[in-house]
C-alpha positions in Angstrom: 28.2 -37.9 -174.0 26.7 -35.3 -176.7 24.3 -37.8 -179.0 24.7 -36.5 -182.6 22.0 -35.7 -184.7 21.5 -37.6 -188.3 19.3 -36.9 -191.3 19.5 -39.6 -193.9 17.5 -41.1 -196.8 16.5 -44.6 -195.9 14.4 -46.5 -198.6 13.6 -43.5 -200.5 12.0 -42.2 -197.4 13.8 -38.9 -195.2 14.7 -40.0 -191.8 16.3 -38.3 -188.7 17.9 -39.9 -185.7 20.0 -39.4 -182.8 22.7 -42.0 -182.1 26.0 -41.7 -179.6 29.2 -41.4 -181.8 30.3 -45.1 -181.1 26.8 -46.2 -182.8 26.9 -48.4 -185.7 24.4 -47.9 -188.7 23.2 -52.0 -187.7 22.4 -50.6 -184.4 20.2 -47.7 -185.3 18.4 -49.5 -188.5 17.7 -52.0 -186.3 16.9 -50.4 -183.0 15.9 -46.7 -183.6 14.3 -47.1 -187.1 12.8 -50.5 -186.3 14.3 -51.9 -189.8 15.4 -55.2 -188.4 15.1 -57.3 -191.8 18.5 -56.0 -191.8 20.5 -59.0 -189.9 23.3 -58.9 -186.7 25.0 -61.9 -188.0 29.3 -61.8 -186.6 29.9 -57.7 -185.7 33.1 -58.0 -187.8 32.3 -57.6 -191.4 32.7 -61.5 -192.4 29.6 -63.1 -192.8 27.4 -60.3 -195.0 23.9 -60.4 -193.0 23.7 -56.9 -192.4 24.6 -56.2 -195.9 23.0 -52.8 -197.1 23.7 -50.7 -200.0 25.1 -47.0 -198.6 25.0 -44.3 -201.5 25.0 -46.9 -204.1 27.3 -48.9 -202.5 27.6 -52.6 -200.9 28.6 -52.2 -197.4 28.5 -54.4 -193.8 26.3 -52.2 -192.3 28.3 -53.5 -188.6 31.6 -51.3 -189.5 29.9 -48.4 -190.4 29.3 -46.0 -187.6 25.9 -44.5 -187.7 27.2 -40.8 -187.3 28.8 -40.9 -190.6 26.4 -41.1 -192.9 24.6 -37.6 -192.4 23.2 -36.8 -195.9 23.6 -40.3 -197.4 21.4 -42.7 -199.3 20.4 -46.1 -197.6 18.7 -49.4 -199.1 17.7 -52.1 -196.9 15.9 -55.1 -197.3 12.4 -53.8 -196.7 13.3 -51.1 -199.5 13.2 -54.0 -201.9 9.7 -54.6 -202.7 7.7 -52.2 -204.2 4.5 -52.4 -202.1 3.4 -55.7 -201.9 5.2 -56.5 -205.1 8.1 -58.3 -204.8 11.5 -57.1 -206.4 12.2 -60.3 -209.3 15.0 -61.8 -206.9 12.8 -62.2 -203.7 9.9 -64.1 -206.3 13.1 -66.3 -207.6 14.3 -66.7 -203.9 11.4 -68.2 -203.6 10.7 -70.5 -206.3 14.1 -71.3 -206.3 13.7 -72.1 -202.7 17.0 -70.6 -202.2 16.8 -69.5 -198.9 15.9 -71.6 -195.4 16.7 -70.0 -191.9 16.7 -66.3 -193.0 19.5 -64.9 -191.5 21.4 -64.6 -194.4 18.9 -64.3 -196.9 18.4 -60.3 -196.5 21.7 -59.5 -196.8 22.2 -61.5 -199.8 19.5 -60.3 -201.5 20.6 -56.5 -201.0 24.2 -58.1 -202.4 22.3 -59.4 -205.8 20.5 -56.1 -206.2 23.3 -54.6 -205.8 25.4 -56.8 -208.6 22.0 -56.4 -210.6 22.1 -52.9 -210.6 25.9 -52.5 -211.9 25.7 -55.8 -214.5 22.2 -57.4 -215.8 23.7 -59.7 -217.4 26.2 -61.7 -214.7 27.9 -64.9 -215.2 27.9 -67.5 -213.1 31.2 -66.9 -211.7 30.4 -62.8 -211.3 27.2 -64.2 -209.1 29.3 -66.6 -207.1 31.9 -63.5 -206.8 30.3 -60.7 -205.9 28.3 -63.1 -203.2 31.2 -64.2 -201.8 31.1 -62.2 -199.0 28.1 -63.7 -197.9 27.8 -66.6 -195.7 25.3 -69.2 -195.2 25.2 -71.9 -192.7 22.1 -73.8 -193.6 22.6 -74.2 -197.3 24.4 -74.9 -200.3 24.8 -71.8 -202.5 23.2 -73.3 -205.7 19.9 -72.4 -205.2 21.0 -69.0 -204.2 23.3 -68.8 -207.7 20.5 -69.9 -209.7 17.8 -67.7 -208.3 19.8 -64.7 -209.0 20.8 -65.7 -212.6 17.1 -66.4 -213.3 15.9 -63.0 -211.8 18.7 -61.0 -213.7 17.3 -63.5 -217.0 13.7 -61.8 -216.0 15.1 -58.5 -215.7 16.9 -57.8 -218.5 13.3 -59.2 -220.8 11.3 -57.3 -218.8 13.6 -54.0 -219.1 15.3 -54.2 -215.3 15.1 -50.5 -215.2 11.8 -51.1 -213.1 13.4 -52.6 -210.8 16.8 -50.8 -209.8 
């Protein structure tokens, strides 16, 4: 079988690959471009750990094949920080200690970037809802709610544009 040839932008960086046409995008972050904070959690789309953002989108990165996106934008989780300063959700994920295994945790925190970059100012119930698609074994989802609504607080004072 032919392997296809794929030039994309992945964390603001250009990156080519080569991946057979039944690849997923999970697959060849993980594998070929050695991104692997981006999580395999179920394969099916349900649980939100290989949650990415694809040309400004929130997508399961495991139903996307990888020989679609020729000449898109990705985001991942190590796209997050800038250097070794961390984006204002991953400092409240942590003071919040809103995270434990770390399965999930990526792939949530690409899902509140990406509700933080669309609405600075979420309610409570817009938090819960646009994480729903996220699941979390270990863990109650309070800590997680609040850590977002505190980084999107710090955000909007410190003018979020630095940040999106």
């Amino acid at each position: 079988m032919k392997k296809l040839h794929v030039n994309v932008s992945v964390n603001k960086n250009e990156q080519e690959f080569l991946c057979n046409p039944e690849d997923t995008l999970l697959d060849v972050l993980r594998n070929d471009l050695q991104l692997t904070g981006t999580k395999e959690g179920c394969s099916t789309g349900d649980c939100g750990a290989c949650s990415i953002i694809l040309d400004k989108k929130l997508v399961c990165s495991c139903l996307v094949l990888a020989a679609e996106v020729d000449g898109s934008e990705i985001d991942t989780i190590e796209g997050m920080a800038n250097g070794n300063k961390l984006h204002p959700l991953q400092k409240k994920f942590l003071e919040h200690a809103a995270l434990q295994c770390g399965i999930c945790t990526p792939g949530i925190l690409v899902a509140a970037k990406a509700l933080l970059e669309k609405n600075l100012n979420p309610t409570e119930q817009e938090v819960r809802y646009w994480l729903a698609g996220n699941l979390c074994r270990c863990t109650g989802y309070d800590k997680i709610v609040r850590a977002v609504m505190d980084a999107a607080f710090e955000m909007r004072n410190e003018n979020g544009s630095n940040y999106t």
